[in-house]
TORRO-905167 format. One record per atom (N, C-alpha, C, CB): x, y, z. Coordinates in steps of 0.2 Angstrom, whole numbers, plus 5000, padded with zeros to 4 digits. Glycine has a CB too. Example, Ala and Ser with C-alpha at 12.3 -4.5 7.8 and 13.67 -1.06 7.14 Angstrom:
BEGIN
506649725039;506249785039;506649845039;505749785045;506449895035;506849955036;506450005039;507049975029;
This chain:
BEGIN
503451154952;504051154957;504551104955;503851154964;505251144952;505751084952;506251094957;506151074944;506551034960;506951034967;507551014962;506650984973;507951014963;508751004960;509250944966;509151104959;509550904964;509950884970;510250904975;510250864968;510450944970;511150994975;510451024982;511751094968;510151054978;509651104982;509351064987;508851134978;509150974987;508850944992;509350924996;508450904990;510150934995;510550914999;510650975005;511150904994;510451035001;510551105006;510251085011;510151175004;509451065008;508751095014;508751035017;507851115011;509050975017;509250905020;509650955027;509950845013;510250965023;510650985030;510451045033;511451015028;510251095031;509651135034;509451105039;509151155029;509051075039;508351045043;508850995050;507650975035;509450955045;509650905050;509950965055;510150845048;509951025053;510451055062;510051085063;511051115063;509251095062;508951085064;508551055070;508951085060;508550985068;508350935072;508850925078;508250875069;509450925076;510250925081;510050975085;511150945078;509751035083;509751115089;509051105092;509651215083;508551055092;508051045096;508250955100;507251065090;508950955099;509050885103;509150825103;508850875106;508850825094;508850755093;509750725090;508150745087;509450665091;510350635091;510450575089;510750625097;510850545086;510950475084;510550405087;511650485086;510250375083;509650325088;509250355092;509850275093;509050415092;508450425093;507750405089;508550485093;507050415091;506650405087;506350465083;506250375091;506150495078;505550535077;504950515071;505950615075;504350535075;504050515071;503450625068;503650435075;503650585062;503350635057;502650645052;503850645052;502250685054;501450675051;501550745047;500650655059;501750725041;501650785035;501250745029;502650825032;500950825024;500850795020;501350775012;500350825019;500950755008;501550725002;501750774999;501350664995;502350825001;502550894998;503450855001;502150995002;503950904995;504550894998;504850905004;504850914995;504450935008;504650945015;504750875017;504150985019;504250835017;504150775019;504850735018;503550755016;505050725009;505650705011;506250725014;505750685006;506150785012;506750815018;506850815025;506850875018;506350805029;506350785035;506550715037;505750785036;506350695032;506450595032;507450585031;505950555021;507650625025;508150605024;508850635031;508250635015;508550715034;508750755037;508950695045;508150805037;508250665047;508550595050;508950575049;508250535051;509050535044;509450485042;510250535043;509250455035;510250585041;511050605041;511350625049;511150695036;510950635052;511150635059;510950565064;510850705062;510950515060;510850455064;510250445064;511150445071;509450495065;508850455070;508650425065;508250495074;508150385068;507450345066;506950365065;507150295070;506750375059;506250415057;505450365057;506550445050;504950375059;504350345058;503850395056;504150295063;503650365050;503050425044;502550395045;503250425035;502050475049;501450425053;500950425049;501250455060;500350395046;499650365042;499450405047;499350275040;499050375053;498650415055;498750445063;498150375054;498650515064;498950555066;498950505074;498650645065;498150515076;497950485085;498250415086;496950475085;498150375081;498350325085;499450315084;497750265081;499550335081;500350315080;500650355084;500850325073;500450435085;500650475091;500750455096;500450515093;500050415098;500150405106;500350325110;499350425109;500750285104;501050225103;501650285104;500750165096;501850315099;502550335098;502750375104;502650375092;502250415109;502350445114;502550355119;501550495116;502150335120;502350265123;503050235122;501950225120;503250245117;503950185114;504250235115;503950155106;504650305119;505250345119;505150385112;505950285119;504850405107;504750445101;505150495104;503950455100;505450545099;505250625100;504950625095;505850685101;504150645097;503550655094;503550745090;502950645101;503750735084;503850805080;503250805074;504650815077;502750835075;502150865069;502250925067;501250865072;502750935060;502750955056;502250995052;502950925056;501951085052;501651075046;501851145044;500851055047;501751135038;501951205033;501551255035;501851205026;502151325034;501551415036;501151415029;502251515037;500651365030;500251395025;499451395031;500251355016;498951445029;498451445034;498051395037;498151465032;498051355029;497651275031;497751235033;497451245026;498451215034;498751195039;498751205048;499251205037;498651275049;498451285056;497751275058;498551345057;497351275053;496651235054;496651175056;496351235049;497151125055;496951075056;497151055064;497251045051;497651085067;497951085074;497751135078;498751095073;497451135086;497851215089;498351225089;497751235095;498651285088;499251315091;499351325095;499351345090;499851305098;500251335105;500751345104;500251295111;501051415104;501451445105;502151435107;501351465108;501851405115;502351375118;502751305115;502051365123;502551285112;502751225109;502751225102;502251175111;502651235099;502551235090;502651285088;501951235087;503251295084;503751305078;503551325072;504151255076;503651355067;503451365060;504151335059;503251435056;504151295053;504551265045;505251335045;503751275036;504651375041;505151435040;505551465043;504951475038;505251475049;505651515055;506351475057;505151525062;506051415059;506651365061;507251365057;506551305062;507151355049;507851375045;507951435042;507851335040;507751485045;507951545045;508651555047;507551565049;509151565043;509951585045;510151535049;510051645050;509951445046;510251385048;510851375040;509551315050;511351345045;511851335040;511451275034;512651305044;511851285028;511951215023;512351175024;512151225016;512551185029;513151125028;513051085035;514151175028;512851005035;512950955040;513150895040;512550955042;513950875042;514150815040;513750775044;514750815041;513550715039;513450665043;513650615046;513150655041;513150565050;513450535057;513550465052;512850525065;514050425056;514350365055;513950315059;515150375057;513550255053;513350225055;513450165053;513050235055;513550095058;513350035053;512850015051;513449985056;513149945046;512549935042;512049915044;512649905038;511949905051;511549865056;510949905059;511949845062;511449975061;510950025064;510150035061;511350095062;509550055063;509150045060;508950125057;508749985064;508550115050;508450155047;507850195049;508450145042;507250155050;506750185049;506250115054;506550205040;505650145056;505050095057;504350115055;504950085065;504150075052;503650085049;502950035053;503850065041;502350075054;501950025055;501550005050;501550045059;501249935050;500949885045;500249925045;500949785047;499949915038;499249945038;498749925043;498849935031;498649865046;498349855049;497749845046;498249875054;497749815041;497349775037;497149685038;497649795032;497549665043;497349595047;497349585054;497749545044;497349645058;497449665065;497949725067;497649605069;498049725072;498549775075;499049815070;498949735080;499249855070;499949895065;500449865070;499950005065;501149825066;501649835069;502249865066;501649795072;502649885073;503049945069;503749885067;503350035076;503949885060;504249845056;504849905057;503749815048;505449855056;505949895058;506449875054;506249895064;506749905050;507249925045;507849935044;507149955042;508449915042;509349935043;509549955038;509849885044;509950005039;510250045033;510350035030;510650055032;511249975030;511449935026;511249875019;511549935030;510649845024;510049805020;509549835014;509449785027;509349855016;508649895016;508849955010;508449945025;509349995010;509550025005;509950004999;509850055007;510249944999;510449904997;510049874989;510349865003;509449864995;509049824992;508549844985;508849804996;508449934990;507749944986;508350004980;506949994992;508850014981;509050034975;509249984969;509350074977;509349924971;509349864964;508749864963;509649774966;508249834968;507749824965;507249874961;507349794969;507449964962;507150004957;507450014951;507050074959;508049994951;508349994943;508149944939;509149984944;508249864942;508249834939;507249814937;508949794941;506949814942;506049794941;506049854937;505449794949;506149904936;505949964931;506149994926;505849994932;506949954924;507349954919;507450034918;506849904912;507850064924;507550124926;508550154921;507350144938;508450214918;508850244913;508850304915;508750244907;509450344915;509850424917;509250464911;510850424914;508850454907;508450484902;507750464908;508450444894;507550414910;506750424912;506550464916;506350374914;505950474916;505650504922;504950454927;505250574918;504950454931;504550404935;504050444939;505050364939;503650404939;503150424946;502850374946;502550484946;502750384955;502550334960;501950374962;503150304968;501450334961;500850374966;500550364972;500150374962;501050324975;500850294982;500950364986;501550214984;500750364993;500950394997;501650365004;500350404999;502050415003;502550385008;502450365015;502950405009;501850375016;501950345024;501550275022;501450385031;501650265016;501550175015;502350165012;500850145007;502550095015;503350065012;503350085005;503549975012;502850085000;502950084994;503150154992;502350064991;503050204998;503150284995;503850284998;502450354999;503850255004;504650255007;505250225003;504650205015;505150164999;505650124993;505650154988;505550074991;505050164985;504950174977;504750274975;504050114975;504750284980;504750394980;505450414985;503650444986;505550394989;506450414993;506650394991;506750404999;506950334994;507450294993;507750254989;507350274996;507350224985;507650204978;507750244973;507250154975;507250284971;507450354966;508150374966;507050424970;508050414973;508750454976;509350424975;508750464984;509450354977;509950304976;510050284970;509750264980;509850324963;509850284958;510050364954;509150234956;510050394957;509950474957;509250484951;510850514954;508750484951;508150444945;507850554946;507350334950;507650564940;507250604939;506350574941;507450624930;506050594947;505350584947;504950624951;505250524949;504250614950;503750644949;503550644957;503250604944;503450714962;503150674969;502350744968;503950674978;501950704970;501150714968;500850724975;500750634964;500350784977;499950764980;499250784979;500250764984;498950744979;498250774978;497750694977;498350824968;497250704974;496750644971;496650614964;496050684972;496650564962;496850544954;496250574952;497050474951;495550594955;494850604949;494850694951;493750534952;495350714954;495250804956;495850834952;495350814965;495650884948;495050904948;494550874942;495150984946;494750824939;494450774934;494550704935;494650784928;494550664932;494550594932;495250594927;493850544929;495450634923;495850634919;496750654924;495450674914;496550674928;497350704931;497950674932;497350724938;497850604931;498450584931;498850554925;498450554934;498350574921;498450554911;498850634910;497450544903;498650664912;498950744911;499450764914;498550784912;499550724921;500350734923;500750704919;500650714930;500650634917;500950594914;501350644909;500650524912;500850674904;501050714900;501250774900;500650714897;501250794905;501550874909;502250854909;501250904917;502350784912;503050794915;503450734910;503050774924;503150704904;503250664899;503550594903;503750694893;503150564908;503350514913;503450444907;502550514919;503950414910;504150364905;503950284910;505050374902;504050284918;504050234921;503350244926;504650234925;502750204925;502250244930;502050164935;501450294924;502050194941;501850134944;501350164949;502350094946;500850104949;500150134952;499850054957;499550154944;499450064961;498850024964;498350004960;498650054968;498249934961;497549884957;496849934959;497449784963;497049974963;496550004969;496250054965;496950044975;496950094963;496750174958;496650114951;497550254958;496850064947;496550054944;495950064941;496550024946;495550034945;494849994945;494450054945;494749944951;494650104950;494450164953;494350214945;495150184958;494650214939;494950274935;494650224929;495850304934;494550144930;493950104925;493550114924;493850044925;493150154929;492350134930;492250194926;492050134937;492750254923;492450314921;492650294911;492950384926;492850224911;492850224905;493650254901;492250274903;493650234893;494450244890;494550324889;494550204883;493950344887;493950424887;494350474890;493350444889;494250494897;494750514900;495650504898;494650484905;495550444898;496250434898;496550454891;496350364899;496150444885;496350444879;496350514877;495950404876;495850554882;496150644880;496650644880;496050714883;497350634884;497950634882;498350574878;498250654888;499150614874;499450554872;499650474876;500050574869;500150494881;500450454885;500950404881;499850414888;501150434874;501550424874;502250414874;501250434872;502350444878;503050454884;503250374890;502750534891;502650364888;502650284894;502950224892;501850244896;503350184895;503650134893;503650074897;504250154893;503350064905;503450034908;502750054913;504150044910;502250014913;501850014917;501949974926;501349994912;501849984931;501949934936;501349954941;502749954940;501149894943;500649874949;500949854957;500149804946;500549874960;500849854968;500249874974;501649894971;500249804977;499849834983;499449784984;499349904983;499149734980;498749674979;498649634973;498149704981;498549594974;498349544968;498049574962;497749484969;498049604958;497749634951;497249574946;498549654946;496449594948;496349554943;496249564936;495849524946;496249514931;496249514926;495749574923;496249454925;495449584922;494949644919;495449724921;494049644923;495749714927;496049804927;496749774922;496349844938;496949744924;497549714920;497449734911;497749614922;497049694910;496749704904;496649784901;496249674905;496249834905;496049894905;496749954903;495649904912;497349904907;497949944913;498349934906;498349894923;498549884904;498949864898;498549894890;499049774898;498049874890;497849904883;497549974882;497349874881;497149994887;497050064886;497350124888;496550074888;497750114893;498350164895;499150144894;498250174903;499050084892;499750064889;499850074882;499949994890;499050094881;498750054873;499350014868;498450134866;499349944872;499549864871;500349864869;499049814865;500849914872;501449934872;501749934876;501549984872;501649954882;502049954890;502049864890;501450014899;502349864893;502349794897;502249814906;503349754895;501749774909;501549784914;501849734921;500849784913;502349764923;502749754930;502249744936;503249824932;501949674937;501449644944;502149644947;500749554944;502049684953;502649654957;502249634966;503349714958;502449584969;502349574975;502949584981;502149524975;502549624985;503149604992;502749644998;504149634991;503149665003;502549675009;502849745013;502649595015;502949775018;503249805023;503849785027;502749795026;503449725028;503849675031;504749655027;503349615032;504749645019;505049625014;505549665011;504649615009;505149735008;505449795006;505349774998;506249805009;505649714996;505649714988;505449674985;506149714985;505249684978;504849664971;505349594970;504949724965;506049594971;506249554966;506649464970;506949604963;506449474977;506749444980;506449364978;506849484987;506149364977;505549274977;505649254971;504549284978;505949284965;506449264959;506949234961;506849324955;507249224968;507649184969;507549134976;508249224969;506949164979;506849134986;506249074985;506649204992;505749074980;505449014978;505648964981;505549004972;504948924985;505348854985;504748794983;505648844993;504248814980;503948764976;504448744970;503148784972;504248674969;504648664963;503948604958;505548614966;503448594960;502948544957;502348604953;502448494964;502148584947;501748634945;500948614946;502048664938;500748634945;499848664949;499948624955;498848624944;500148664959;500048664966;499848744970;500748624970;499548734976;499648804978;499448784985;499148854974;499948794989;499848824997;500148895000;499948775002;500448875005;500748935009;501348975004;501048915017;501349045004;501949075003;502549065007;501949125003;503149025007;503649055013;504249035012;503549035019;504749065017;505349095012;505949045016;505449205014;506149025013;506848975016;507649025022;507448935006;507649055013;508249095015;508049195015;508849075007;508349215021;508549295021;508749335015;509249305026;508449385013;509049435009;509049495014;508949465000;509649525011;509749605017;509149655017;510349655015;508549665013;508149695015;507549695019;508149725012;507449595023;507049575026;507049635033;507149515027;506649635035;506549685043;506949655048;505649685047;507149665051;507349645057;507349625063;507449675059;506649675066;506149645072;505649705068;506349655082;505149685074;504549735078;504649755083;503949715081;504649815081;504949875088;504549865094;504949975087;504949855098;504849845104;504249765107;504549915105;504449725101;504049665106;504449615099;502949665107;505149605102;505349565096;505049465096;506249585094;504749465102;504349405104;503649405098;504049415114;503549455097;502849455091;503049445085;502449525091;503749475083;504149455079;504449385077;504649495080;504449335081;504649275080;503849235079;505249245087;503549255084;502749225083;502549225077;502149255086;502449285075;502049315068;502349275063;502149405067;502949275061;503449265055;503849185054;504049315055;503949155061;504349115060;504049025063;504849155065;503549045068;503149015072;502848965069;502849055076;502348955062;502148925060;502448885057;501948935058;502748905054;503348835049;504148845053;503448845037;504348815059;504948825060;505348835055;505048795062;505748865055;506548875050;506248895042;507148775048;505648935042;505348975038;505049045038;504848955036;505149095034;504749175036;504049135031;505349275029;503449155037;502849145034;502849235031;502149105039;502349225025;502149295021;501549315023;502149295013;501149245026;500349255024;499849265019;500249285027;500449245014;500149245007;500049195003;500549285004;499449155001;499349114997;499749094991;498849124997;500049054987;500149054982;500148984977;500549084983;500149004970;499848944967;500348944957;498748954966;500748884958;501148894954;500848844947;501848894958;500748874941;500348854936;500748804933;500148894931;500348774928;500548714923;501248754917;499748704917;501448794919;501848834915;502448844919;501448904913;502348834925;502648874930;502848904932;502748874933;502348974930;502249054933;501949044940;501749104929;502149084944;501849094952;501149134952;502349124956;500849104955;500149184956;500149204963;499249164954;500049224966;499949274974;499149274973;500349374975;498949224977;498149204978;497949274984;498049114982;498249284987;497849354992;498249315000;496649354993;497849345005;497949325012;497849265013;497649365017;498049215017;497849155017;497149165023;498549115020;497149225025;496649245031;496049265024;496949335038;496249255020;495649265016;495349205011;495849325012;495549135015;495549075010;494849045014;496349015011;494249035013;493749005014;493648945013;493349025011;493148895018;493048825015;492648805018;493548785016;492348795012;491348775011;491448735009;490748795007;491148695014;490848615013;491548575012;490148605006;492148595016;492748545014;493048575009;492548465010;492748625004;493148644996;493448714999;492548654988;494248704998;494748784999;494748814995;495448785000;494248904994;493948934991;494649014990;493148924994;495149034988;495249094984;494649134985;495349074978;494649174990;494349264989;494549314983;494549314996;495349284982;495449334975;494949304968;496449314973;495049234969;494649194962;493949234962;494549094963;493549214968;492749244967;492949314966;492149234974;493149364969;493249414966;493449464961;493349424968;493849424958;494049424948;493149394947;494949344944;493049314946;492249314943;491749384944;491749264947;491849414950;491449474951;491349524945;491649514956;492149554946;492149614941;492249594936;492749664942;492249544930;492149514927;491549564922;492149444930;490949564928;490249584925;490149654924;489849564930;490049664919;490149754915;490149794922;489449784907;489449804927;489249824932;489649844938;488949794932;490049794938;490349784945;491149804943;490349694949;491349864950;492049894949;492549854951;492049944951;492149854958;492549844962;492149774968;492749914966;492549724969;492249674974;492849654980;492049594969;492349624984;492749594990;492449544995;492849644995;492649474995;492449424997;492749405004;492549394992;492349405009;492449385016;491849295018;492049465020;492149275023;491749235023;491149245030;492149155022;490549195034;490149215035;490049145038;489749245031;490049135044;489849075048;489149045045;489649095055;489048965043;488448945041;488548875044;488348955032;487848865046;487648805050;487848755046;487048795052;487848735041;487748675036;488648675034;487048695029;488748705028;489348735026;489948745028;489248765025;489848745035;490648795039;490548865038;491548785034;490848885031;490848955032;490248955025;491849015032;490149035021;489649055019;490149105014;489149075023;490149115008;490149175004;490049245004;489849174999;490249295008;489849375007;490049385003;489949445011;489749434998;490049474995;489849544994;490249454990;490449584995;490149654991;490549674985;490249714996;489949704982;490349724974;489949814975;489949654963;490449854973;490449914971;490349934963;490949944973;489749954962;489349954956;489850014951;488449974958;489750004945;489950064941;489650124938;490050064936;489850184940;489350244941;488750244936;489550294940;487850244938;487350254935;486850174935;487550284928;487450134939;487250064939;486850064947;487950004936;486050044945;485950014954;485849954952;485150034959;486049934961;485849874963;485149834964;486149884968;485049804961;484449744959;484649684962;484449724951;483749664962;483749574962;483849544957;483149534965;483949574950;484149554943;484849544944;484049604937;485249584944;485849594945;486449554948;485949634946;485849554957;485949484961;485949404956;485249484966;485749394956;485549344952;486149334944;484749384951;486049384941;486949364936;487449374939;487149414931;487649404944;488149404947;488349344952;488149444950;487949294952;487949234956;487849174949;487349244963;487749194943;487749154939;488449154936;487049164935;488649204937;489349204933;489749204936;489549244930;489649164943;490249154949;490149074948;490049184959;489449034947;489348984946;489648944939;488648994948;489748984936;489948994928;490548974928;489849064924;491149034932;491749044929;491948984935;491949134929;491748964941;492248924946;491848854948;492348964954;491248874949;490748804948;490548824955;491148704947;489848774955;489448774959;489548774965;489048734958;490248764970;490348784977;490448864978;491048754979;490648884973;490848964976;490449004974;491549004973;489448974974;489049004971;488849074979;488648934969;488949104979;488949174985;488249164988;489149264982;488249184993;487849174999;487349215000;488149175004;487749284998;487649344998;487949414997;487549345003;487549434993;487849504989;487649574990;487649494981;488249584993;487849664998;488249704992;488149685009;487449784991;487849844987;488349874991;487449894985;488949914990;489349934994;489749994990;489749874997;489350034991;489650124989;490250114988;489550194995;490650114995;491250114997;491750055000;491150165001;492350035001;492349995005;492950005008;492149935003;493050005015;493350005020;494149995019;493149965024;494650055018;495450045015;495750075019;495650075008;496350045020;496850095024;496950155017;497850045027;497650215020;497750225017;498250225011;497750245018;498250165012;498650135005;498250125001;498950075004;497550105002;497450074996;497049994998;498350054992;497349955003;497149895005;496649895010;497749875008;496149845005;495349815009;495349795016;495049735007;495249825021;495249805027;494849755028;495149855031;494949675025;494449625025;494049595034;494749565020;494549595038;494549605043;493749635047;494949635042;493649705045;493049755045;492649715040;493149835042;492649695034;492149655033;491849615035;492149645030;492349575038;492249505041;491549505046;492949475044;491849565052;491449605055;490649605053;491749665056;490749665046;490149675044;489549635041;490249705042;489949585041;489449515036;489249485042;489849445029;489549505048;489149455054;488749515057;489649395061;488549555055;488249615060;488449605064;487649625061;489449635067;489549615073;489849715074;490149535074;489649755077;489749815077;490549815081;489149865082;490849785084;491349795087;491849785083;491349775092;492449825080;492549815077;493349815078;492249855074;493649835081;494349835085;494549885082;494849765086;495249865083;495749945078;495549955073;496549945077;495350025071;495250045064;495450115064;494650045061;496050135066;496550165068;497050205060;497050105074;497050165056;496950145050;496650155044;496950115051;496050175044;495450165041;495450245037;494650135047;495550225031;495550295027;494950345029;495650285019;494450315026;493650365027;493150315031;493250375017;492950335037;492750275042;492050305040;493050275051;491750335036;491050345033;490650295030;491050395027;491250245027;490850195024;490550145028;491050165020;490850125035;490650105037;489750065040;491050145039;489450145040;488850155043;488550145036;488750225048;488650145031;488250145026;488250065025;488450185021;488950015024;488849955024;488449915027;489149935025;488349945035;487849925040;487249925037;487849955045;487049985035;486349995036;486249945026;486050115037;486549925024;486549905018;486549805017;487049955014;486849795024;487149735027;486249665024;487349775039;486549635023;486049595018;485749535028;486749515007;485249535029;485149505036;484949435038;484749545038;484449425031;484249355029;484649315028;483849355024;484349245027;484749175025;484449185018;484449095029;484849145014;484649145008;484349075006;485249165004;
């Protein structure tokens, strides 16, 4: 299916008189739970031309009934296809089809006059370190921003073609699949589906279907499409690729390695970029840096504003000044570790909620987790820490093995020799639990949080509202290592 500008300018205005003929109006709220088809962006952009605030909901139960709370007009969206009604009852009374409602709706809807202040959108945070909050965004800023930063982070040309494989109810699908694209007017790719369905190969084969020249992906799906080996990938050319890009977390060195040489095969140059929800962009900490000594590393944080910082937190902008501002007066904290080398390059160590300290020594959960995957065996790792009498805290870990590989007291045992190897005898782990699965929003991002939980066998678990596949859950448990070591 190819969508043409002009055409998404139709079904834009389409939809916004639409929304005008069921009431909505300038600063209103609506929140929208569709899947990743172009309806979705048209709904989104449809807001925006008549003034509202759109918020694009992850998960259906819990943001509904926050958004019913906050003044929302609460609109669930779903296409007349069957499977779709499966998922909802229908009532009549209340619920619309797609098609009917633009049925003999005009193309034509001028849009509303706004400042650059007004706000655009609210997005809630994954809730990957507590509560989701709804992060709030301005027009002016915010658009601003993410259309420099998609041109210039992806060296983006009136010839390429791009795809984002994020989903848009993550910032990354909202910047990098709408808004920056659109704004750059960019030829790209919008996907929805699984990267190992109907093979492990599916996204080597769009690339080539749609001769994709910009591709940017998650450390997540990474690691995820390594474990099956170069094969896959290498049934197709991928020759069309010019620009590889990462986002979503710290990328350790073995996907990086895998990401640049066997799907770049050692051509692309690979774009790590960092930023948040909260941020919007890749490029801004190129100028907002404020280490200046090299091998040091503590807190990320930011001196000076650019226009696509957030605004507030809807509706509790008191949590807004706590959260961001409160720890280092006259500073945006990131909550992000970081450590700037002998060279000095910057690295993004992970969450500072994810910094351990045994026995006095401040331990990097990203560091033991690179040692992990390091080991042919292990795909995927995640390091939490674990109350210990002697020590302070204690090493968990879980590593997700590579398909055909079990978990051993052998295996135990090298995997704790080559933690001992690569960092030295402190960050020697405590404990090494097998772990099928492990606990993600649907971005992408370790709900370490829930780990933290599960290395204390503590069942209560607070919001997991969030939580892509909450199956893994009950399997970590029952796999949960109980002894002292």
């Amino acid at each position: 299916m190819t969508v043409t500008y002009r055409e998404l300018l139709q079904q834009v205005c389409q939809f916004a008189n639409v929304l005008k003929s069921q009431g909505v109006k300038k600063g209103d709220r609506v929140s929208i739970y569709m899947p990743m088809v172009v309806e979705l962006v048209v709904a989104m952009l449809a807001c925006v031309r008549i003034g509202a605030v759109h918020s694009i909901v992850d998960v259906l139960m819990w943001s509904l009934s926050s958004c019913k709370n906050a003044g929302f007009h609460v609109i669930v969206w779903f296409l007349p296809v069957c499977v779709w009604f499966r998922q909802v009852p229908w009532n009549p009374e209340v619920d619309q089809c797609w098609l009917s409602l633009l049925s003999g709706v005009s193309e034509e809807c001028e849009p509303e006059w706004c400042d650059s202040e007004d706000p655009l959108f609210i997005l809630y945070t994954s809730g990957s370190t507590g509560k989701p909050k709804g992060v709030l965004h301005t027009i002016g800023g915010y658009m601003l921003y993410v259309a420099t930063t998609f041109k210039l982070v992806f060296d983006y040309h009136p010839e390429d073609v791009y795809w984002c494989t994020a989903d848009i109810g993550w910032i990354t699908g909202h910047s990098y699949i709408t808004y920056g694209p659109l704004a750059n007017g960019a030829t790209s790719v919008l996907f929805e589906g699984l990267p190992t369905y109907p093979d492990v190969s599916r996204m080597w084969e769009i690339v080539d279907k749609y001769q994709v020249t910009k591709f940017y992906t998650a450390p997540t799906a990474i690691r995820l499409l390594m474990k099956y080996g170069s094969e896959p990938v290498q049934k197709y050319k991928r020759d069309s690729l010019k620009v590889l890009g990462t986002v979503g977390e710290p990328i350790n060195p073995e996907a990086w390695q895998w990401y640049y040489s066997v799907v770049g095969e050692k051509r692309c140059p690979v774009v790590d970029t960092f930023w948040q929800t909260e941020t919007v962009s890749s490029l801004f900490f190129l100028i907002n840096f404020r280490l200046t000594r090299i091998n040091t590393e503590g807190y990320l944080v930011f001196k000076q504003p650019w226009p696509g910082v957030m605004r507030t937190v809807f509706g509790n902008h008191q949590r807004f000044e706590t959260t961001y501002f409160e720890q280092f007066p006259g500073y945006y904290v990131t909550g992000d570790g970081c450590r700037r080398d002998k060279d000095g390059y910057y690295w993004i160590t992970g969450r500072i909620d994810d910094m351990l300290n045994v026995s006095g020594h401040l331990l990097s959960t990203a560091e033991v987790e690179s040692a992990l995957v390091e080991h042919e065996a292990v795909v995927e790792a995640a390091v939490v820490s674990r109350p210990h009498p002697v020590k302070g805290e204690s090493l968990y870990c879980f590593v997700t093995l590579t398909d055909g590989v079990s978990f051993s007291r052998t295996l135990e045992a090298q995997l704790k020799k080559q933690v001992r190897e690569k960092i030295g005898a402190i960050a020697t782990p405590d404990f090494i639990q097998n772990a099928p699965g492990l606990p993600k929003t649907r971005s992408g991002k370790i709900m370490r949080r829930v780990l933290r939980k599960i290395a204390r066998n503590e069942r209560d678990l607070g919001d997991v509202s969030t939580l892509a596949d909450s199956s893994v859950i009950e399997l970590l448990f029952q796999n949960h290592c109980c002894g002292a070591m």
